[in-house]
C-alpha positions in Angstrom: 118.7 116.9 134.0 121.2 117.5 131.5 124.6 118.9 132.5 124.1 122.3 131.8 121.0 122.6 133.4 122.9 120.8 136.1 125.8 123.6 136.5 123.0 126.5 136.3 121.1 124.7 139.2 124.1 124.3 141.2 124.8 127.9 140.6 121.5 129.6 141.3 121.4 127.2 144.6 125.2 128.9 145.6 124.5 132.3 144.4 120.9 132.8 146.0 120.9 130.6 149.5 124.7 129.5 149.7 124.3 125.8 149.4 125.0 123.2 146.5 122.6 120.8 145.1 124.1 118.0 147.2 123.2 119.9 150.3 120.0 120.4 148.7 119.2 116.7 148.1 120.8 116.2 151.7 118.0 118.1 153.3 115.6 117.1 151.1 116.1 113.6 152.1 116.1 114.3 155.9 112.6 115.7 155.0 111.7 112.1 153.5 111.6 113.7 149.8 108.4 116.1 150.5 107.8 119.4 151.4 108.9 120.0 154.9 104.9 121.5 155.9 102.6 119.6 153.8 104.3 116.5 152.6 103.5 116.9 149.4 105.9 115.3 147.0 107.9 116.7 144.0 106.2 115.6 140.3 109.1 113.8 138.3 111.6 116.2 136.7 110.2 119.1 138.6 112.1 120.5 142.3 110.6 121.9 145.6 111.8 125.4 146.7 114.5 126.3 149.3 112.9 128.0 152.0 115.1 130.6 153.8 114.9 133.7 156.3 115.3 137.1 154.6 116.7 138.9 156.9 119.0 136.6 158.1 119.4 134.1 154.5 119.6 130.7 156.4 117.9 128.1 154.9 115.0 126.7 156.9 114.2 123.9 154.7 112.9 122.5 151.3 108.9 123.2 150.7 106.6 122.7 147.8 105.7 126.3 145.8 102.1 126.4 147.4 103.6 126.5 151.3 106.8 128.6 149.8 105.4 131.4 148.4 101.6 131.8 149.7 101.2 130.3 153.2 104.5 131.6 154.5 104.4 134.8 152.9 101.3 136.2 154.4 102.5 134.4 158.0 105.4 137.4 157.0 107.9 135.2 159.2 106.2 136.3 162.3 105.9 133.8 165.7 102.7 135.8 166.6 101.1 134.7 163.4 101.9 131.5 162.8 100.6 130.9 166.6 97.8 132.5 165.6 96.8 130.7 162.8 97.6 127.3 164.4 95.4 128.2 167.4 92.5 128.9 165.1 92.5 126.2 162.8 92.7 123.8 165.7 89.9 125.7 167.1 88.0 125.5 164.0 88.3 122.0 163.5 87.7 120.9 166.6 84.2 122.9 166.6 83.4 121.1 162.7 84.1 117.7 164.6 81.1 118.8 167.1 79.1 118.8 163.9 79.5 115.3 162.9 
């Protein structure tokens, strides 16, 4: 990364979730270097996304663009559906292991 694109990192990072890039490769670290819901790892030269609450702007974590933007926007930050989903997957794999 050159410098520039180093000091327009750092201040996209500050201006849109309030942190710095070495809080950003703090957490990312604590995560083991992958997104923080599928483990997927970064491709070299290329970032995960900083995951944050709307409402409130805290940052949650660091996830890969898939998890980011798809999977947790249609769960819409809600408890109920995230449950929700959870239970059924587990249901629904638990009835494809039957099959086996």
């Amino acid at each position: 990364m050159t410098e520039k694109q180093r000091k327009t990192r750092e201040y996209n990072l500050r201006r849109r979730y309030g942190i710095g890039i070495e809080d950003y490769d703090k957490m990312l670290k604590k995560q083991g270097g992958k997104c923080a819901i599928c483990g997927i790892r970064p491709k070299p030269g290329k970032h995960l996304d900083v995951d944050h609450n709307h409402k409130t702007g805290r940052v949650r974590g660091i996830l890969c663009r898939y998890c980011n933007s798809k999977l947790l926007k249609h769960l819409r930050d809600n408890k109920v559906r995230a449950a929700g989903l959870v239970k059924y997957l587990t249901k629904a794999l638990n009835e494809d292991e039957d099959w086996s």
